[in-house]
C-alpha positions as CSV (number, residue, x, y, z in Angstrom):
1,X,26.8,0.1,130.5
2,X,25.8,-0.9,126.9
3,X,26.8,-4.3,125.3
4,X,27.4,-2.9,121.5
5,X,28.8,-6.4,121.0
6,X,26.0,-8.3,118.0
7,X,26.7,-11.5,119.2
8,X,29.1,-12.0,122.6
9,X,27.6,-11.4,126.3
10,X,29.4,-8.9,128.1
11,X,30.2,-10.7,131.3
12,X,31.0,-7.9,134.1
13,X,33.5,-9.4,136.9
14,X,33.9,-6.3,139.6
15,X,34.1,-2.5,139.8
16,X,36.9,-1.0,141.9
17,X,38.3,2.5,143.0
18,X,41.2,3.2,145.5
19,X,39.1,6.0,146.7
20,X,37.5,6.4,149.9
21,X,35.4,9.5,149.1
22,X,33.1,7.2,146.4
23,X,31.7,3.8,146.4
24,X,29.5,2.1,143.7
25,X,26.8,-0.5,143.8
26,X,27.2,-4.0,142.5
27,X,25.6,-4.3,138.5
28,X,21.6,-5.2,137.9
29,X,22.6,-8.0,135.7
30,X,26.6,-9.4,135.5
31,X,25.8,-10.6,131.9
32,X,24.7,-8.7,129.8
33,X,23.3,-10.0,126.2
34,X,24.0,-8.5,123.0
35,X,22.0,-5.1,122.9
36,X,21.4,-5.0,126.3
37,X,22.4,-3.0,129.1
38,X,23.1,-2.6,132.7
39,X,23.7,0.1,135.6
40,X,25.3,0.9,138.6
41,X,25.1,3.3,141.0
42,X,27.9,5.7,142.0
43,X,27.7,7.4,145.3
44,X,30.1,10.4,146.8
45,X,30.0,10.0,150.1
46,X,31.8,13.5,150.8
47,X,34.6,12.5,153.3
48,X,36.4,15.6,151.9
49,X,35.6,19.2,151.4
50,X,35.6,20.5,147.6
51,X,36.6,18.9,144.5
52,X,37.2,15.5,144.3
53,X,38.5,13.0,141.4
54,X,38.3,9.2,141.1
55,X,39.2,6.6,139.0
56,X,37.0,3.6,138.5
57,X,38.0,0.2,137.3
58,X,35.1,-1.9,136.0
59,X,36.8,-5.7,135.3
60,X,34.4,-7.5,132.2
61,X,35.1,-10.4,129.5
62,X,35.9,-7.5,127.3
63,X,39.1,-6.2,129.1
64,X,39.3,-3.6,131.7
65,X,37.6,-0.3,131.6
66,X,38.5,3.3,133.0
67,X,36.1,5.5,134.1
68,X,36.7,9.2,135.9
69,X,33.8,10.5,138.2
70,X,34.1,14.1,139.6
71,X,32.1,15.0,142.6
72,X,31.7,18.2,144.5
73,X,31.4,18.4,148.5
74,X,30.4,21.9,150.6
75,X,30.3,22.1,154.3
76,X,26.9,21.3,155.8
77,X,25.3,24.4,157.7
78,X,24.5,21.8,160.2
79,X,28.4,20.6,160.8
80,X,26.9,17.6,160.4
81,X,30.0,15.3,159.1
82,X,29.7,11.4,157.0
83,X,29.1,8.5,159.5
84,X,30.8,6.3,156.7
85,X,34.1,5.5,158.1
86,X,35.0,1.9,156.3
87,X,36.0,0.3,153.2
88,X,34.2,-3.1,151.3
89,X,34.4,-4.6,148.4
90,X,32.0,-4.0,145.8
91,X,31.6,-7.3,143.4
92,X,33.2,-11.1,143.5
């Protein structure tokens, strides 16, 4: 994420999906000077079989941003299935 802004910080409050299939790290800085950027991580954690859609929510000083992610799981030649079974919250 890019702060475009020339002379406000870009103060990032939470990310949130209501999908179980993805889950994303907290942000490398939660303000971000003019200029700057940031990054998250994004990770599919392939509860589901084939294509799957989610909607991320990223809460800053700016208003509230959409992003879509698409993902992409195939059955492991091993059966082997996710050991992720639970939910958190990802930011404060």
């Amino acid at each position: 994420m890019v702060n475009n802004d020339p002379s406000q910080s870009l103060k990032l409050f939470g990310i949130s999906t209501k999908s179980d299939d993805v889950h994303c790290t907290w942000f490398d800085m939660e303000d971000v000077a003019p200029g700057e950027n940031t990054s998250f991580q994004v990770v599919h954690l392939g509860k589901s079989i084939g294509r799957v859609e989610a909607s991320l929510t990223l809460s800053t000083s700016f208003g509230d941003l959409s992003y879509q992610v698409y993902a992409n799981s195939v059955l492991s030649a091993m059966r082997a299935r996710p050991l992720s079974t639970g939910r958190g919250a990802s930011g404060g």
